[in-house]
N, C-alpha and C positions, 0 to 999 in steps of 0.2 A: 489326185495327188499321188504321185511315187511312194515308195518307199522313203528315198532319201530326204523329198521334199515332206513327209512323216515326221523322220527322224528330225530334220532341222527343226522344223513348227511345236514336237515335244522338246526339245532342247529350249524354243524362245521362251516356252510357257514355264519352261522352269526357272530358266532365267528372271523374269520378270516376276513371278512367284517370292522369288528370294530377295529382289529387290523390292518390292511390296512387304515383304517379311519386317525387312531392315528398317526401310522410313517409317512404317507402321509404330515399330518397336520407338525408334527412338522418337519420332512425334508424341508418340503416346506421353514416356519420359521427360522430357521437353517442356511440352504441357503442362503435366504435376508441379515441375519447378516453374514455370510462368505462372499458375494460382493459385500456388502458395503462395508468393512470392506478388504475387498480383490479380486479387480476387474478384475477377472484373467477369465472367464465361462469359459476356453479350459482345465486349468489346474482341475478346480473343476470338470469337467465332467470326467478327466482323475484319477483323485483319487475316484471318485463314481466309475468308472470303474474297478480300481483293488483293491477297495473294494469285489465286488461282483467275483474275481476271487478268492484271497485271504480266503474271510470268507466262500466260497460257500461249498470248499473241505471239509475243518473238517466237518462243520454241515451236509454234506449230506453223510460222514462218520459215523456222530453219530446215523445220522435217519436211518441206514441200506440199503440207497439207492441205486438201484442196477448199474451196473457197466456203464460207458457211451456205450450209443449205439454206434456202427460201421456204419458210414452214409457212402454211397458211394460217391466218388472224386466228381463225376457229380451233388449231392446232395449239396456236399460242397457249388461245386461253383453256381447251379443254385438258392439255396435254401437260404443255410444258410448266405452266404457271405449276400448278398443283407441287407437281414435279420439286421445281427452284423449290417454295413452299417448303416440300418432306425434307429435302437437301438440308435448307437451313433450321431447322426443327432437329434435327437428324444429329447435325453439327453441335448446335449448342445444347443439346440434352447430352453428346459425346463429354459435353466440357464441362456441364455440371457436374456430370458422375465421376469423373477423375478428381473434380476438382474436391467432392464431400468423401469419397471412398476413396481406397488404395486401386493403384490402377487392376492389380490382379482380380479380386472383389468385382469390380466394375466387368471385367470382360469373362470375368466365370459368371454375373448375370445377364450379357449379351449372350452368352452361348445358350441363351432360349428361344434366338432365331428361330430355328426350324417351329418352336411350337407356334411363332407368329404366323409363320411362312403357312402350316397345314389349316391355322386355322383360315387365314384370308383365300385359299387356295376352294376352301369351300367355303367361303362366304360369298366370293366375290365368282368362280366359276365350278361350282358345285363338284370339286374334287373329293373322292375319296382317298383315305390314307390306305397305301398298301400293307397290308400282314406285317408284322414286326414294327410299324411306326409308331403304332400307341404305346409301344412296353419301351419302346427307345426315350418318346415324351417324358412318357414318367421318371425314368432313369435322368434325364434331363433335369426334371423340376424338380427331384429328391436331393439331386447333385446340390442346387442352385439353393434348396432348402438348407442342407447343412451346411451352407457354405456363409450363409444369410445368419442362421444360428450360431454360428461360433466365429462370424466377424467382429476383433476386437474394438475397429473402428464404425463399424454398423453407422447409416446415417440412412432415413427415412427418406427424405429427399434424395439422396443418392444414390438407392436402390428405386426408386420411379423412374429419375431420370434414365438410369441404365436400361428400363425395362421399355419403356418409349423409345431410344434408342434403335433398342434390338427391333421394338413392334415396324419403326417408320425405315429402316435400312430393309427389312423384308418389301417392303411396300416400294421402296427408291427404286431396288435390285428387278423385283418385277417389271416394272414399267418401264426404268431404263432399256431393259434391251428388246423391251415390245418396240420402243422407240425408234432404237439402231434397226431392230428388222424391218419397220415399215415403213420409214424413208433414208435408209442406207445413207445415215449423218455417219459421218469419222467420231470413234467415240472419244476423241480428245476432244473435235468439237462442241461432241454436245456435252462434256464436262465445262468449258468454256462459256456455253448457251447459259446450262443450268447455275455455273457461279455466277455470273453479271445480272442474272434475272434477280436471285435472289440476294447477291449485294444493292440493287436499286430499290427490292422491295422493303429489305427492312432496317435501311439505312435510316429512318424516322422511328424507327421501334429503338434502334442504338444508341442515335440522339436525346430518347425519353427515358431511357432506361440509366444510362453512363454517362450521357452528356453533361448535366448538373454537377455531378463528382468529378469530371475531369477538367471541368471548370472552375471548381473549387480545390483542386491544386493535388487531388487524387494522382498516386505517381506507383511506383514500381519501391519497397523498401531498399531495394540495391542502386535506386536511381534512375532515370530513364538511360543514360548511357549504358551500364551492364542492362537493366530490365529491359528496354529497347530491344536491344543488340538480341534478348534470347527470346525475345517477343517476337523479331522479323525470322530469327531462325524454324521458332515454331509455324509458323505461318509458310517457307517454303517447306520444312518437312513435309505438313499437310499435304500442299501438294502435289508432291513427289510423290506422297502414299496415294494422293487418290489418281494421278495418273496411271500409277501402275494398276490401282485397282481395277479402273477402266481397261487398259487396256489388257488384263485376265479378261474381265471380263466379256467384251466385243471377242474371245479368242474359244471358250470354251460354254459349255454347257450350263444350264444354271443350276443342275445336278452337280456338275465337275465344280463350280466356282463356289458352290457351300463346302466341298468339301477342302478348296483351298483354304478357303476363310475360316472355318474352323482350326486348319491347320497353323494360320497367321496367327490366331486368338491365342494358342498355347504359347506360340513366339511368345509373345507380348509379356504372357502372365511371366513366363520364366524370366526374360529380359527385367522386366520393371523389379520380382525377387531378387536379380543378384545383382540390378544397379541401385536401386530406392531400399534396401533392406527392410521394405513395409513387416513386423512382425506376423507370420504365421501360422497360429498353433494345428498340430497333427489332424485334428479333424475337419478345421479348415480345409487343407491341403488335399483330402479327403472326398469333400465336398466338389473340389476344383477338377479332381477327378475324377469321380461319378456324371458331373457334368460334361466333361469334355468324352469319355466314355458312350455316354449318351449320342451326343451330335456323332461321331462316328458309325454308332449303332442305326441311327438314322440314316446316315449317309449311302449305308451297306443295305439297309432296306427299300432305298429306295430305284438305288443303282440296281438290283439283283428284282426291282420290279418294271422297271425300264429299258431295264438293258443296253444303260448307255455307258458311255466309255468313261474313266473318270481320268484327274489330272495322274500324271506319273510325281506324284508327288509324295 
């Protein structure tokens, strides 16, 4: 590739970076006001779900995207299932933790990615961490510590969910683009793949969980008309965010795309402070930045042990 075809492909990634920033930002927001508002994470994870079955078709009609690949039976189940699985695990531990904590709270304890990432990294293919990535960890969990200690909203369940979260997005992010490398699937499609798998699979867990309450006349406080209306909203934000995230991701390194994602995460916390005015006192604040300090400190340690290129971001 050229120079210029360089320049363009840094120019797409930022582009889509920024747009991934945005839906990120405002899904997150979104969300907060759909469960407050309507305290249902099984049902909401299930309409993000066939959202992304729904809108993925047309648009990856429009973009000329080529046809879904043929995975083999053994691929399904070794592979993809699992996959759908984390996907939706992924999603509704995403919904819990907004929904019991303040969205900032929730994603200063995602930004313990990386300690997932290093640990499954040697659990599952015997990595070791390079020089400076243990002092980064720590600075990480210290972050996440005071950030945990001096949340005025603290919620037990909310702090799990966030932390499952971060553990099964390490685990998605992995596999996914083991996926894209070793049968060169369009990664809109296999976003596609993985929402309809795991909208069929636990459309019976939805049913068990919500179905009774929505049956018995369970509804939105503002009604289904306004509740509705910012329920379908949240449901395409989603997947606007997770398109773009896909397609960061299919685009750069899985070095370069943590350190987009860190980048998005502080999006997020700032975004949700100055639209939610969630309260938060100085050490808090404190916390949110020792953490996100941390993940860059990683980030730098691991780029400067690789030697790979990171986003222009």
């Amino acid at each position: 590739m050229g120079t210029e075809g360089s320049r363009r492909e840094a120019l797409t990634v930022v582009l889509l970076c920024g747009a991934w920033y945005a839906a990120s930002s405002a899904s997150n927001v979104v969300g907060k006001l759909v469960l407050t508002d309507f305290p249902f994470p099984v049902t909401v994870t299930m309409v993000q779900l066939l959202s992304v079955v729904l809108l993925s078709a047309p648009a990856l009609a429009a973009c000329g995207v080529r046809r879904q690949t043929d995975f083999p039976r053994r691929y399904y189940l070794r592979t993809l299932v699992p996959l759908a699985f984390a996907k939706f695990l992924t999603t509704i531990c995403s919904q819990v933790s907004i929904w019991k904590v303040p969205i900032s709270y929730a994603h200063t304890v995602k930004a313990t990615t990386p300690l997932w990432t290093a640990g499954l990294a040697r659990l599952l293919f015997g990595e070791r961490v390079p020089r400076g990535v243990p002092l980064a960890l720590v600075l990480i969990a210290l972050g996440v510590g005071v950030a945990s200690a001096t949340e005025l909203q603290f919620d037990a369940l909310g702090l799990g969910a966030a932390l499952a979260a971060a553990a099964l997005l390490s685990l998605q992010h992995l596999f996914s683009k083991r996926v894209m490398r070793d049968t060169s699937v369009h990664h809109l499609r296999l976003l596609q793949v993985l929402g309809r798998l795991a909208l069929l699979l636990f459309t019976p867990l939805w049913a068990w969980a919500d179905g009774p309450a929505l049956l018995a006349g369970a509804a939105p406080r503002a009604g289904w008309a306004a509740g509705g209306a910012l329920l379908a909203a949240d449901g395409v934000l989603a997947w606007l965010q997770a398109v773009a995230a896909f397609s960061v991701l299919s685009r750069v390194t899985p070095l370069a795309y943590a350190v987009a994602s860190a980048a998005k995460r502080a999006a997020v916390v700032g975004a949700s402070l100055l639209l939610l005015r969630n309260p938060a006192p100085p050490l808090n604040l404190l916390g949110m930045a020792l953490a996100a300090l941390g993940v860059l400190a990683y980030n730098r340690a691991k780029l400067q042990a690789r030697r790979a290129p990171t986003l222009p971001v």
